[in-house]
C-alpha positions as CSV (number, residue, x, y, z in Angstrom):
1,X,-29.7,-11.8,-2.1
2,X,-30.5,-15.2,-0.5
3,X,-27.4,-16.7,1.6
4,X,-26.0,-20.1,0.5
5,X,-25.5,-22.6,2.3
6,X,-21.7,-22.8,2.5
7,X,-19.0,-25.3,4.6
8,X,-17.9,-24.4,7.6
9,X,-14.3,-22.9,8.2
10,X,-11.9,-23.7,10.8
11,X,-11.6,-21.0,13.8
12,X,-10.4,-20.5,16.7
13,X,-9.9,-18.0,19.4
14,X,-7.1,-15.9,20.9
15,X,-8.2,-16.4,24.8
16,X,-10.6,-18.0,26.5
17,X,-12.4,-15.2,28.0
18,X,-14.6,-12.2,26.8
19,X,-16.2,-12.2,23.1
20,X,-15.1,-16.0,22.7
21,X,-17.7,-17.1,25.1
22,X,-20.5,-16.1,23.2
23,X,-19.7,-15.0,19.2
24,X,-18.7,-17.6,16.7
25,X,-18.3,-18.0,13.1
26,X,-20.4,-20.3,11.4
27,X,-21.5,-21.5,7.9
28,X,-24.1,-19.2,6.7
29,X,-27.8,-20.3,6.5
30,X,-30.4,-19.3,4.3
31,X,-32.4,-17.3,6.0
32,X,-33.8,-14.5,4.1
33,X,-32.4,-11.0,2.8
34,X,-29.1,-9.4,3.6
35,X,-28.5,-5.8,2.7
36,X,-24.8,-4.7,2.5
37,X,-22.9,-2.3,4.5
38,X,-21.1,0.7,4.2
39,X,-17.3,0.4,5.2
40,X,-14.5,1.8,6.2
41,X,-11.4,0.7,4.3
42,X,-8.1,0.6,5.3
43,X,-4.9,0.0,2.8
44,X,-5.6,-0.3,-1.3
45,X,-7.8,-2.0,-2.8
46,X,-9.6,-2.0,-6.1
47,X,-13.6,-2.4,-6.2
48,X,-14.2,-4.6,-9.0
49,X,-16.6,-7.5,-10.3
50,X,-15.0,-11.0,-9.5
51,X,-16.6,-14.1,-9.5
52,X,-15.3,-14.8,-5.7
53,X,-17.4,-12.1,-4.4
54,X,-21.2,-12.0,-5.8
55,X,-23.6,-12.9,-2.9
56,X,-24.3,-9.5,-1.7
57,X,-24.4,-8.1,-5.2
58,X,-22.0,-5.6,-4.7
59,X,-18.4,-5.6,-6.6
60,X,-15.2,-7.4,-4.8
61,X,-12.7,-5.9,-2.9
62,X,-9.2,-7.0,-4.3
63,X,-6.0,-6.8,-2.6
64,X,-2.8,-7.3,-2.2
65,X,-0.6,-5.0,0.5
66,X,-0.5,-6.4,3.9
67,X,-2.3,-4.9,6.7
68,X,-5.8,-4.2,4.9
69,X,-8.7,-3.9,7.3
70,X,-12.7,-3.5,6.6
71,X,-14.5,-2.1,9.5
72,X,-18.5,-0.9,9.6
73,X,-20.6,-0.2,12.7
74,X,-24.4,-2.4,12.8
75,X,-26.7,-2.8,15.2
76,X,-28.7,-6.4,15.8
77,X,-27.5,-10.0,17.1
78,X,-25.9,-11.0,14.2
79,X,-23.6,-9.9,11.4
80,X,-22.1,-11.6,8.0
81,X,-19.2,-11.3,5.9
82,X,-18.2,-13.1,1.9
83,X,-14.2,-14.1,1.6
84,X,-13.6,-14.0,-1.7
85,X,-10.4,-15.6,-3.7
86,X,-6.7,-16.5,-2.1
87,X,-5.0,-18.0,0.9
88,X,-5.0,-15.6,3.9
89,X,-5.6,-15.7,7.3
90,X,-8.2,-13.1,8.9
91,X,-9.4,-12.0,12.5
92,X,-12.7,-11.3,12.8
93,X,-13.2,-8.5,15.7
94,X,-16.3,-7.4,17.1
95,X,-16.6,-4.6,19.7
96,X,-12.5,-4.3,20.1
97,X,-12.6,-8.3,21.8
98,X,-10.7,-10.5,20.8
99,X,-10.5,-11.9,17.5
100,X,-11.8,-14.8,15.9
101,X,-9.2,-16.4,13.4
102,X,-9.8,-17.4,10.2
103,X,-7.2,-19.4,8.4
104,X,-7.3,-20.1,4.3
105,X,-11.1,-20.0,4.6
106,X,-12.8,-21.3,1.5
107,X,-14.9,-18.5,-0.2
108,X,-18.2,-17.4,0.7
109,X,-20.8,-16.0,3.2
110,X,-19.7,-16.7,6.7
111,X,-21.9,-15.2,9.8
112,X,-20.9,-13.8,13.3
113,X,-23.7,-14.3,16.0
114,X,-24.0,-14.4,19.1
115,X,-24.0,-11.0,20.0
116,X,-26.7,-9.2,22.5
117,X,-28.8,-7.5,20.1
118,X,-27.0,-3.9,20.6
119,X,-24.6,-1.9,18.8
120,X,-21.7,-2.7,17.7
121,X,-18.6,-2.6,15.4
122,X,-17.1,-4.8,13.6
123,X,-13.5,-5.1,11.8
124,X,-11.9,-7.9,9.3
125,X,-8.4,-7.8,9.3
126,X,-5.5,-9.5,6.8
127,X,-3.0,-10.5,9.3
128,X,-0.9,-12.8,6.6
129,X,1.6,-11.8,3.4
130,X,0.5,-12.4,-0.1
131,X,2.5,-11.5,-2.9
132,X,2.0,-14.8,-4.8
133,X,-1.7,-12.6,-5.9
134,X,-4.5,-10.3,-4.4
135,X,-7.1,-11.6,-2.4
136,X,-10.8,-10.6,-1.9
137,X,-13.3,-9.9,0.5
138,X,-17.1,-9.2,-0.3
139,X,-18.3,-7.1,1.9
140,X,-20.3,-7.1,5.5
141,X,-24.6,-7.5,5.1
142,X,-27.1,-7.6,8.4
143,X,-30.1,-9.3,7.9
144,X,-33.7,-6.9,7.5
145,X,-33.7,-7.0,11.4
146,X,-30.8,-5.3,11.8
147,X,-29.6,-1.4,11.7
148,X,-27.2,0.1,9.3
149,X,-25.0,2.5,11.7
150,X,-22.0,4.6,10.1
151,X,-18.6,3.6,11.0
152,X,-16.8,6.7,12.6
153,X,-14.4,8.1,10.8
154,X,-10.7,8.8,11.6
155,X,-8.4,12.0,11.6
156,X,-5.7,10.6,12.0
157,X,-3.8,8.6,9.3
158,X,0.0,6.8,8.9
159,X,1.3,5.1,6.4
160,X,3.9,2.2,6.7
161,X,6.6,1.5,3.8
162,X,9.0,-1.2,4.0
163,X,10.2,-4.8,3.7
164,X,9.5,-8.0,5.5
165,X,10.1,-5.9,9.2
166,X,7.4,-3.6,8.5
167,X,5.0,-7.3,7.0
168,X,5.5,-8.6,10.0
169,X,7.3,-11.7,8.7
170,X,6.7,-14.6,11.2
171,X,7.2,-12.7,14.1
172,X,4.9,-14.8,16.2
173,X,7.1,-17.8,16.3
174,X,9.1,-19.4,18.5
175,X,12.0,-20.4,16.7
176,X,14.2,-19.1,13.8
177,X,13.6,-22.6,11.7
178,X,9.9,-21.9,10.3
179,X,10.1,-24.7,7.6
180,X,7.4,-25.8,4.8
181,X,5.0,-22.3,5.2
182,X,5.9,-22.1,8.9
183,X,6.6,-18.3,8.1
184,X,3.0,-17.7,6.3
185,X,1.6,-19.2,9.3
186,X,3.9,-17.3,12.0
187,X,3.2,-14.0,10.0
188,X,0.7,-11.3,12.0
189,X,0.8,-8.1,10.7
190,X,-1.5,-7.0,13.7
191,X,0.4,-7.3,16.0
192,X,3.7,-5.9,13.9
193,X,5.3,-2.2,14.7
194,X,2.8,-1.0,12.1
195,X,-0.6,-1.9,13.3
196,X,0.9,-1.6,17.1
197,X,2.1,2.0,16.4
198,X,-1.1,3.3,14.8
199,X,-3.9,1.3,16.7
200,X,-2.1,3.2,19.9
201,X,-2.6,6.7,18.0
202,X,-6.8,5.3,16.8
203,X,-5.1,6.2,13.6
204,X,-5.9,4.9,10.3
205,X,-3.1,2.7,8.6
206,X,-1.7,1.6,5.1
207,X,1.3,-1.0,5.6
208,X,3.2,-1.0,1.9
209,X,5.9,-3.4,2.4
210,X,6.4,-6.5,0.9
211,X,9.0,-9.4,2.2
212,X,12.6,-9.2,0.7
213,X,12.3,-6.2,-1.3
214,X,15.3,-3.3,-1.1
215,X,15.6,0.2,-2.3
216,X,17.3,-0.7,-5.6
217,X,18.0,-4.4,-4.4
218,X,16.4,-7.3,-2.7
219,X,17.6,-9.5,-0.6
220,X,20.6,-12.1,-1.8
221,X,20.4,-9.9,-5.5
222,X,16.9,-11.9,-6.6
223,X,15.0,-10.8,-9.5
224,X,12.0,-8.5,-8.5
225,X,10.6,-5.1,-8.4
226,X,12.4,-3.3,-5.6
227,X,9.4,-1.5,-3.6
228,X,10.5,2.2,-4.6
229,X,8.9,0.2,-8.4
230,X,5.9,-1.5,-6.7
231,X,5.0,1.4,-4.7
232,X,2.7,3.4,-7.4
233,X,0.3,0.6,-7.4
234,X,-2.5,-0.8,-6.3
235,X,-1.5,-4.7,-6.8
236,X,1.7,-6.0,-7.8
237,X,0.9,-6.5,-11.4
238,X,1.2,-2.7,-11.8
239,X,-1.9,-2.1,-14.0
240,X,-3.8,0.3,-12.0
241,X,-1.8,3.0,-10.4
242,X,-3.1,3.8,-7.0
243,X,-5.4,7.2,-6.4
244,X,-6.7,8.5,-3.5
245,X,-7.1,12.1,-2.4
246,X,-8.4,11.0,0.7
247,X,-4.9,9.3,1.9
248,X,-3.1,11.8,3.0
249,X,-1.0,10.6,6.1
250,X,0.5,13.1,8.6
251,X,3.5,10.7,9.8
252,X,5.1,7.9,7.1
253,X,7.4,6.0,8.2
254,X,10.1,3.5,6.1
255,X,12.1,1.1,6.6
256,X,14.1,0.0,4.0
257,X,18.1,-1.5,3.3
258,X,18.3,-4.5,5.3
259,X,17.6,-6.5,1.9
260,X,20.2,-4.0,-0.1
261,X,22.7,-4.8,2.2
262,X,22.6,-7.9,4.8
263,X,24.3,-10.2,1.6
264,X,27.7,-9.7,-0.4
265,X,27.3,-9.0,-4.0
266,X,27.2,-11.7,-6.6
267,X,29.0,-12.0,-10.0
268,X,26.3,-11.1,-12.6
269,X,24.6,-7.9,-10.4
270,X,24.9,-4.4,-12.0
271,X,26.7,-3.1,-9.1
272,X,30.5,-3.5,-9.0
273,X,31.6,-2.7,-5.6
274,X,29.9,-2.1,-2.6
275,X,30.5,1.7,-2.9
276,X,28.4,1.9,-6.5
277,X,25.6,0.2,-4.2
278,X,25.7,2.7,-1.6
279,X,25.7,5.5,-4.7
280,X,22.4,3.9,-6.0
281,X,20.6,3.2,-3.0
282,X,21.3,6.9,-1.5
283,X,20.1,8.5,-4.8
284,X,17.3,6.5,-5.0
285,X,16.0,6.5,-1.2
286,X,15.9,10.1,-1.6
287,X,14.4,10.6,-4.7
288,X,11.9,8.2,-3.5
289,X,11.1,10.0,-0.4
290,X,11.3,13.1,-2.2
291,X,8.2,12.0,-4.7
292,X,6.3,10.8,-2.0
293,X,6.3,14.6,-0.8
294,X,5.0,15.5,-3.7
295,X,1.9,13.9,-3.1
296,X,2.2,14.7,0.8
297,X,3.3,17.8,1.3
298,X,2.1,17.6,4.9
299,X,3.5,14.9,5.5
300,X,6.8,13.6,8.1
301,X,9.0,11.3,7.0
302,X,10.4,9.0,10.2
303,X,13.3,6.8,8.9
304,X,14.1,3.9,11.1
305,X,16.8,1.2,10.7
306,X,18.7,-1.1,13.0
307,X,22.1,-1.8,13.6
308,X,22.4,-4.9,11.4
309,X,24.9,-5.4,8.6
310,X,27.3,-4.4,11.5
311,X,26.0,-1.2,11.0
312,X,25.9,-0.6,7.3
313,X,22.0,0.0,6.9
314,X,21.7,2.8,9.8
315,X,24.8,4.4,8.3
316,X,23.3,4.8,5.0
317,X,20.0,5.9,6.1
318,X,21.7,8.9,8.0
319,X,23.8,10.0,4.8
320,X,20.0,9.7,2.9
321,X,18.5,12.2,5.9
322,X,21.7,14.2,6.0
323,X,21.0,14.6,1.6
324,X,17.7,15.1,2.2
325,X,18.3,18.0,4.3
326,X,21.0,19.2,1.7
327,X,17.9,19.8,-0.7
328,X,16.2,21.6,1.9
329,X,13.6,18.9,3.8
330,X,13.1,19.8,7.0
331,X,10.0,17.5,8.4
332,X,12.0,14.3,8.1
333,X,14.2,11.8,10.5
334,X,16.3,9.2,11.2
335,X,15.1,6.8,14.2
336,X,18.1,4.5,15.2
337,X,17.0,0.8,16.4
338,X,19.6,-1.2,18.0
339,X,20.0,-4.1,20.2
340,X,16.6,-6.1,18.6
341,X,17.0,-10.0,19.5
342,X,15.9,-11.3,15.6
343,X,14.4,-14.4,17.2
344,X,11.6,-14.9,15.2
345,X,11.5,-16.7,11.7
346,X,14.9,-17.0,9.9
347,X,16.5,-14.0,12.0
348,X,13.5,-11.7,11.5
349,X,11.7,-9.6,14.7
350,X,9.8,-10.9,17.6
351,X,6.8,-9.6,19.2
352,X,9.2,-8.8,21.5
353,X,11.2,-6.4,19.0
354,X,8.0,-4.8,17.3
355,X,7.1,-4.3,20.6
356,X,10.6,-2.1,20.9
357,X,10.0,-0.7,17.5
358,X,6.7,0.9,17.8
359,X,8.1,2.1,21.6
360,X,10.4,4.2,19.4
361,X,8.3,5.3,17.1
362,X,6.0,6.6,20.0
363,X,8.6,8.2,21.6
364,X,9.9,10.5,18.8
365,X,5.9,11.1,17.9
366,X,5.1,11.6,21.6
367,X,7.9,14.1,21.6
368,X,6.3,15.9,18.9
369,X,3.0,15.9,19.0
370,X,2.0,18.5,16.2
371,X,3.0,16.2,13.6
372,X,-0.5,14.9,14.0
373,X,-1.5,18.2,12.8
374,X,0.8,18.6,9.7
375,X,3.5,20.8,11.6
């Protein structure tokens, strides 16, 4: 397939120093054949034709979870990638440097060059939230000068399951007041607990969280599919439930309640007291964990919550451990977090506090270090 000629996209770098000096992102040119390459996929997608994504002649990778990655492996001087469809922001990485950022690029073929003409990997990350739809990405191509290499394969795999804490919901900024889409902007799932916890581990990742979601209720009572609902699938239309033998995570860790329980009831929700609340959300939190062991029977479960809600979600994640016990689960627990400073958008985790997160989650995995062999 012959490249088009396409706009160039806004980047920038992260530092001034290492892969920045040399590799850039430009407008492809046309400039003979590109072959595609195999890939490594992390988080769900579906592989299906879309308009957005046709210059390599292969199908379009849709998604719609946060925290999806593409990585393949290449040797040559130059590599190039198609965005398909929807608003995101990307980091382009090559060789582990640091990342060249892409924000809302347009779609279409887009090259990295620049590179000695050696081996090297390469990795396209989604760093931003998108539940108004799924977005797409194309694929990565060499030109005929260049060498297909494999990208190695991990043994290691976690899964993330949670609300806007586990997104990564503006946690780069500054301030609590993120107005206009200050939080979109502010939002980097990279360098969330998630990513942090299992880039330290070289362990492959799926983050399944989505901003203001609950167990049985989302934040302030709003109308939505709780993330217990939204889980089985693949997007958040629910019309293709997701499927993959291959995922099967040794460690999963949640992080759900602070949207069932940081706002008083209204008049009009189907719960009448706060105590019919924590009736529901115990039931289901531990059903829910309890189906997710049926497809991971390997698996353990690491249950973290904060202090927040002066206390309210920690207390009702211990009495879901405690019942989860009571049925006889033994490869599960609760991970208290307290003392986080909520200084990033509208009283939602810094770096800072991810930072302390993912310090806790290494501690109780560092502790146990067999659950990286399913024991």
């Amino acid at each position: 397939m012959k490249r088009a000629i396409l706009p160039l996209v806004f980047w920038s770098c992260l530092s001034s120093t290492g892969l920045c000096q040399t590799a850039h992102i430009d407008k492809a040119k046309d400039a003979g054949t590109l072959v595609p390459l195999p890939m490594s996929v992390g988080g769900r997608v579906l592989h299906q034709t879309d308009a957005s994504c046709r210059a390599f002649g292969t199908k379009c990778y849709v998604y719609q979870w946060p925290g999806t990655y593409f990585e393949a492996a290449f040797r040559g001087h130059e590599i190039f990638f198609e965005v398909g469809r929807g608003d995101e922001i990307l980091h382009v990485t090559v060789d582990h440097q640091n990342p060249l950022v892409l924000v809302k690029p347009e779609p279409g073929v887009y090259s990295v060059s620049g590179l000695s003409d050696g081996s090297h990997s390469v990795r396209l990350e989604v760093v931003s939230e998108s539940q108004g739809g799924p977005d797409g990405f194309g694929g990565f191509a060499l030109p005929a000068s260049g060498k297909i290499l494999k990208p190695k394969k991990r043994r290691r795999q976690i899964e993330f399951i949670g609300d806007s804490h586990t997104v990564g919901y503006g946690n780069t900024s500054q301030t609590r007041e993120c107005p206009n889409d200050g939080v979109w902007r502010t939002t980097d799932n990279s360098q969330a607990f998630g990513a942090l916890t299992a880039k330290h581990y070289n362990a492959d990742y799926q983050i399944n969280a989505i901003s203001g979601r609950g167990i049985v209720r989302n934040y302030n009572g709003f109308v939505g599919d709780p993330v217990p609902v939204a889980y089985p699938y693949v997007l958040f239309d629910k019309k293709d439930r997701y499927e993959d033998r291959s995922w099967q995570p040794q460690i999963i860790v949640i992080a759900l309640g602070a949207n069932d329980f940081s706002t008083p009831l209204n008049a009009g929700e189907r719960w009448k007291s706060r105590e019919e609340l924590h009736t529901d959300y115990e039931k289901t939190y531990t059903q829910f964990v309890q189906s997710l062991r049926k497809d991971h029977p390997h698996a353990y479960f690491l249950l973290w919550a904060t202090d927040a809600a002066n206390g309210e979600i920690q207390s009702e994640v211990k009495k879901v451990v405690s019942q989860l016990a009571a049925t006889g689960e033994t490869r599960v627990a609760l991970i208290p977090v307290n003392g986080l400073s909520m200084n990033a958008c509208d009283w939602h985790p810094s770096i800072a506090d991810d930072q302390r997160i993912a310090g806790k989650l290494m501690e109780f995995i560092d502790a146990n270090p067999k659950l990286w062999q399913g024991k």
